[in-house]
C-alpha positions in Angstrom: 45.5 9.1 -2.7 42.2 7.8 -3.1 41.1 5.2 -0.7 38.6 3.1 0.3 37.4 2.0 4.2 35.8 -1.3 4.5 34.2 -2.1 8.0 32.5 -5.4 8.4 31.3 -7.5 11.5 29.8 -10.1 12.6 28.5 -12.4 15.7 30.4 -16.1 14.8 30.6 -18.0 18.4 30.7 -16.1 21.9 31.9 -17.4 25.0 28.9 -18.8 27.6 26.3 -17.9 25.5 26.6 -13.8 24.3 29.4 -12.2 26.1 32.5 -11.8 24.3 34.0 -13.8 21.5 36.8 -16.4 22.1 41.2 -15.1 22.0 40.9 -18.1 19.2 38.6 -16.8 17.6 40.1 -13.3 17.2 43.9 -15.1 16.3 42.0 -17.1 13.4 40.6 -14.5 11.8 43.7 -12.4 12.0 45.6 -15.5 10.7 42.7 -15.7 7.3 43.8 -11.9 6.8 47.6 -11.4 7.4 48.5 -13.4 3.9 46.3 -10.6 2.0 48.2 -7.5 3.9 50.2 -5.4 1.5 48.8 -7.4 -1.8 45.0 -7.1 -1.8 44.4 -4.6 0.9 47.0 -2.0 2.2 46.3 -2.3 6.4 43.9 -4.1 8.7 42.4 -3.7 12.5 40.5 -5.8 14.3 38.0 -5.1 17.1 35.1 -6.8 18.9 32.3 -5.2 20.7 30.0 -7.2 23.0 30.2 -10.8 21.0 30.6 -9.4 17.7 34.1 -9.3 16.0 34.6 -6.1 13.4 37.0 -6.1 11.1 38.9 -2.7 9.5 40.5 -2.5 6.3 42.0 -0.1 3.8 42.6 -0.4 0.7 41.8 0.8 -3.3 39.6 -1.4 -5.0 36.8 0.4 -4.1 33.5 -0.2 -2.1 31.6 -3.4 -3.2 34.6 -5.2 -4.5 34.2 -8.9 -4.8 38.2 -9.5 -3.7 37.8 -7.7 -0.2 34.6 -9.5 0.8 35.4 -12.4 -0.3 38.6 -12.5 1.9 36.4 -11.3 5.0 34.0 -13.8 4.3 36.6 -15.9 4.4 38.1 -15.2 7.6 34.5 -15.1 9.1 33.8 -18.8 8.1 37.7 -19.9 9.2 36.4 -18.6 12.5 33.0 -20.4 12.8 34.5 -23.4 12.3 36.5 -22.5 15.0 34.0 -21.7 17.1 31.6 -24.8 16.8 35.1 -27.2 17.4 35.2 -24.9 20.8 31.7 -25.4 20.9 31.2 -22.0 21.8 27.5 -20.4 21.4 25.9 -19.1 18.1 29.0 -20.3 16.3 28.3 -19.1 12.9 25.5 -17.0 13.6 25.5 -14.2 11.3 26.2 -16.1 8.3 23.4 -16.7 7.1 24.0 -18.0 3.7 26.4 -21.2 2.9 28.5 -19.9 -0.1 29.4 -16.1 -1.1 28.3 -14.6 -3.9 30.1 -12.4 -4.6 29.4 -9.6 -2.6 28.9 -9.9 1.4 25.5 -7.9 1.6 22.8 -9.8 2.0 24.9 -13.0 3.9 24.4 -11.9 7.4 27.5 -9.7 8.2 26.9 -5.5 8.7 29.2 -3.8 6.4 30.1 -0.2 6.0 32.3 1.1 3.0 33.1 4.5 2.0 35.9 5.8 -0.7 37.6 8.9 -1.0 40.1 11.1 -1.7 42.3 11.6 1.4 42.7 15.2 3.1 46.1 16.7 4.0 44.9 15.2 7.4 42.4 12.5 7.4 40.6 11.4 11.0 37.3 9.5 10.9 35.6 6.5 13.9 34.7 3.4 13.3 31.5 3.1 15.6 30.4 -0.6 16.7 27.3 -1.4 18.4 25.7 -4.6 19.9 22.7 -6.1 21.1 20.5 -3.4 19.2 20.0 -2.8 15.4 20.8 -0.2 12.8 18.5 2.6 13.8 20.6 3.3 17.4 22.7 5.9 14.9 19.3 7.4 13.5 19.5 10.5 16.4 23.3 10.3 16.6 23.4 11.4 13.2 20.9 13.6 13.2 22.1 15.6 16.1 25.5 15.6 15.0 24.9 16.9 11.1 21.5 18.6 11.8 21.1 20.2 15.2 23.4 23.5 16.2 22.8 22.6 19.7 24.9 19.4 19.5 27.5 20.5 16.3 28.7 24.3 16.6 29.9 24.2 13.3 26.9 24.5 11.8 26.8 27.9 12.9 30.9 28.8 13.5 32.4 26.7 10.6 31.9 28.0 6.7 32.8 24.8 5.5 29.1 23.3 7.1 27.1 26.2 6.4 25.6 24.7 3.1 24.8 21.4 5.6 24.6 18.1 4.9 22.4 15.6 2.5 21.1 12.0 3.9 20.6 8.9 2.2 17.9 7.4 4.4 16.9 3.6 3.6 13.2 2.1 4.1 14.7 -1.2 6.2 11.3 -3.3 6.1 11.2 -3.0 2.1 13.0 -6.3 1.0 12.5 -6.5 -3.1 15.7 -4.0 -2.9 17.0 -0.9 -1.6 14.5 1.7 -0.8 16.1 5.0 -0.3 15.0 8.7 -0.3 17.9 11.9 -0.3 17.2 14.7 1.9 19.0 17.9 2.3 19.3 19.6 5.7 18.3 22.0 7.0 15.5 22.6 4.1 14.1 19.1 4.9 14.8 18.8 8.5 11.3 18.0 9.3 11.2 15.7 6.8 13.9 14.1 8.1 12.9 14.3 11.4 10.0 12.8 10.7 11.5 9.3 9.2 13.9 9.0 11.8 12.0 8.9 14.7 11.3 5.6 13.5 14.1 3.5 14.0 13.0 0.2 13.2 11.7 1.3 9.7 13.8 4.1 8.6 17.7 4.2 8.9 20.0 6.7 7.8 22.3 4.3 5.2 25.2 7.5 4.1 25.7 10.9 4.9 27.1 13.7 2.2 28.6 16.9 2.9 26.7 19.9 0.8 29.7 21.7 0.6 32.3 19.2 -1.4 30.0 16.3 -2.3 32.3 14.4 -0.4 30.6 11.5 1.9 30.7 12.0 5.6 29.0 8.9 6.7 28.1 5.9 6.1 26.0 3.1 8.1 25.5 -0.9 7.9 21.7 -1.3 7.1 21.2 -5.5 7.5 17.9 -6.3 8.9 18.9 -9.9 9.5 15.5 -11.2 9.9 14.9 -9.8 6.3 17.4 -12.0 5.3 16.5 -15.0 7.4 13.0 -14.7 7.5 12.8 -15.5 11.2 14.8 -13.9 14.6 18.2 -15.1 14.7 19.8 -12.3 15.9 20.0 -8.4 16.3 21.4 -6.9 13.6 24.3 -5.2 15.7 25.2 -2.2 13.3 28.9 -0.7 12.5 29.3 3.3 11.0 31.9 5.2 9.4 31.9 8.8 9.8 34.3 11.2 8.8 35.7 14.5 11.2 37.3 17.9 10.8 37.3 20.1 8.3 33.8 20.2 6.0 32.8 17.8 9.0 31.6 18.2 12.6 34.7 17.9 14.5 35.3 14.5 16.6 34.0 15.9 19.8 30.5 17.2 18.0 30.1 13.2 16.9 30.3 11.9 19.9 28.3 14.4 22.0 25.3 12.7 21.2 25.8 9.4 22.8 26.3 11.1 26.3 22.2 11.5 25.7 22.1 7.3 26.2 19.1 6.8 23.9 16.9 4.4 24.1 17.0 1.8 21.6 15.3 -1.2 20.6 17.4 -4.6 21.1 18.7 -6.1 24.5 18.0 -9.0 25.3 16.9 -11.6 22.7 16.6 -8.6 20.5 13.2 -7.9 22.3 12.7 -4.7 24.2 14.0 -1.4 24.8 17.4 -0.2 26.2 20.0 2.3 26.7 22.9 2.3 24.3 25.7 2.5 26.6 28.8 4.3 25.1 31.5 1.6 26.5 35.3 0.8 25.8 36.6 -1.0 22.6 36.8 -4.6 23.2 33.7 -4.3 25.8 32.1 -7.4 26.5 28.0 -7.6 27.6 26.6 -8.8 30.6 23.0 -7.6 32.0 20.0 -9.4 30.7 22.3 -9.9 27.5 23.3 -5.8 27.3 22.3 -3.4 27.7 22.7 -2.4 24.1 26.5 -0.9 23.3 28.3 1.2 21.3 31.9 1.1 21.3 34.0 4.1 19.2 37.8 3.9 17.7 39.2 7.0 16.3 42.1 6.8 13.8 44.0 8.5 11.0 44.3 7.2 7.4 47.4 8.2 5.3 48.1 7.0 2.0 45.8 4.1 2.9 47.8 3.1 6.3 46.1 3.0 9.6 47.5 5.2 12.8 47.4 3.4 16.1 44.4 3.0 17.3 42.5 5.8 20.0 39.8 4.5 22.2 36.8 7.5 22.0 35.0 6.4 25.1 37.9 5.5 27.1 37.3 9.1 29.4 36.3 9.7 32.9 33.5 11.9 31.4 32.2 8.5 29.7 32.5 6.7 33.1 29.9 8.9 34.3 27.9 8.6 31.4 27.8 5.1 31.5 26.3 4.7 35.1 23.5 7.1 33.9 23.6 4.5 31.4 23.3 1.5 34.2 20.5 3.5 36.2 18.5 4.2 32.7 18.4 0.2 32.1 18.0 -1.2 35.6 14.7 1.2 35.4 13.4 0.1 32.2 14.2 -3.8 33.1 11.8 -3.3 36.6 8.7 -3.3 34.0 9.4 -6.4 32.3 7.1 -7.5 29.3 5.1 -4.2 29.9 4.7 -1.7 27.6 7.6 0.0 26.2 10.4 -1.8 28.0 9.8 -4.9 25.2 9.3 -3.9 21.2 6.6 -3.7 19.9 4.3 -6.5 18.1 5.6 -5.7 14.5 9.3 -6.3 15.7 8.6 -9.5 17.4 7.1 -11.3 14.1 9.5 -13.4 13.5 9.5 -14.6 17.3 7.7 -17.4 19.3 5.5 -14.9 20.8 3.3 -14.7 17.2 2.8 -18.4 17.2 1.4 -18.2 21.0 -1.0 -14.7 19.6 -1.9 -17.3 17.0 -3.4 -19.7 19.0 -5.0 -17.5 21.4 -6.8 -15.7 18.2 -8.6 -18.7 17.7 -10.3 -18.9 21.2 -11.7 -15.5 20.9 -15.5 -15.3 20.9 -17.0 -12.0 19.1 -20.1 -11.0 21.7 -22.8 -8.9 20.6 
């Protein structure tokens, strides 16, 4: 059967300003969906992580179809309204445009879609991550599909030894979608050398070499593209395939016990950990640190299996106070330096209007 998974989230209203959304805000967007199960989409899951609510779906229209995003669009504006009645904070945040047009990109929400044929067996995650922006899964990725260190397949399984092409987007081009395809390994430099720029470069799908299937695929909003100020991180979701022409499940996730610093935190300004935490995490310290939550399942004949929390592990509890002790030192340097982003992320922040004025009381001294 060929079927099509359609992840989109997005911030709409948090409780006492960004921790977690509201139970009522959850039940309403469930309520906007449940008419639509078993007509215009086959099965549904919902999931938030930190303030952002992601929603799952399945179904065979696929990817891009005007029905399906128009019924999450939906639910998402059911919700905001919601959430300013409740009063609760940022209601609405993420969407950023008042009517759909037909296609949720470019409206605030991340969205990650990917169509296939299903396998005999079919696993994949849905990956969720808050308070940091699509480049967090730039070395996840790359670790996982690129580097024998992290995925043994690439040396033990036939089925990877051709490796993997990426579809990697140029985020700060906004006229359209500027993307490059690279093969690994015989571009891994290449590669390599665009990723280690997260705020730029972001790796948007990810292809096997061996069946031309897809193994990947990442949201790649920039919201202050869309906005043309800060309103938000963009607080990424990803779709990635396991087993068989893929790294298995545990090869994914190994990267994320690295707890990679990544740009975000709070007010989307400085530097942080990305903290592998449980699904339906909240966020707390100095509005973080930046998190990734990661919910295994398998597919059949476009149904969902129960759901299987990846991070929910004593080995992950121990990862995440390495997590804790990575952010509590970073936060002890403030404004300085690397702990807050750099200049050319904060443009659309009150910082460049404060640079501006102080430009003009510069004297020039020979």
């Amino acid at each position: 059967m060929r079927v099509t998974l359609t992840a989109i989230k997005a911030d709409i209203g948090s409780i006492g300003g960004h921790i977690r959304p509201s139970a009522s805000l959850l039940k309403e967007v469930e309520r906007s969906l449940q008419p639509h199960l078993g007509s215009d989409f086959i099965d549904f899951r919902l999931s938030y992580t930190g303030d952002d609510i992601a929603i799952l779906m399945t179904h065979t229209h696929g990817t891009d179809n005007p029905l399906i995003h128009q019924i999450a669009w939906d639910a998402f504006k059911a919700a905001a309204d919601v959430a300013k009645k409740e009063g609760l904070y940022g209601a609405g945040q993420d969407l950023l445009k008042d009517a759909f047009s037909g296609n949720i990109r470019g409206l605030g929400p991340g969205i990650a879609e990917m169509e296939f044929e299903e396998r005999k067996s079919e696993p994949f995650l849905l990956f969720a991550a808050d308070k940091t922006d699509p480049g967090a899964f730039n070395l996840p990725l790359y670790l996982a599909f690129c580097d024998p260190m992290y995925c043994s397949g690439l040396l033990l399984s036939p089925n990877m030894f051709k490796g993997f092409k990426f579809e990697i987007m140029d985020v700060s081009y906004t006229e359209g979608d500027k993307v490059i395809a690279l093969f690994a390994p015989e571009e891994l430099y290449d590669i390599a050398a665009l990723l280690r720029d997260p705020e730029r470069y972001v790796v948007k799908a990810v292809y096997s070499r061996t069946t031309g299937e897809i193994a990947a695929v990442a949201s790649t909003t920039r919201l202050h593209n869309i906005a043309g100020k800060y309103v938000g991180k963009d607080d990424p979701i990803l779709l990635v395939r396991a087993q068989g022409s893929f790294p298995a499940t545990g090869e994914i996730l190994e990267p994320y016990a690295l707890v990679p610093y990544v740009g975000g935190f709070m007010r989307g300004s400085h530097q942080g950990p990305l903290m592998p935490v449980k699904r339906n995490s909240s966020v707390s310290f100095f509005d973080g640190p930046p998190i990734v939550s990661c919910t295994a399942y398998c597919v059949k004949d476009g149904k969902l299996s129960e759901e299987a929390d990846a991070f929910d592990h004593p080995f992950w509890d121990y990862v995440r106070e390495i997590a804790s002790k990575k952010a509590i030192e970073l936060r002890r340097q403030g404004f300085y330096g690397n702990a807050m982003l750099p200049y050319g992320e904060l443009e659309y922040g009150g910082i460049v209007e404060r640079l501006k004025a102080l430009e003009g009381k510069f004297e020039i001294r020979h």
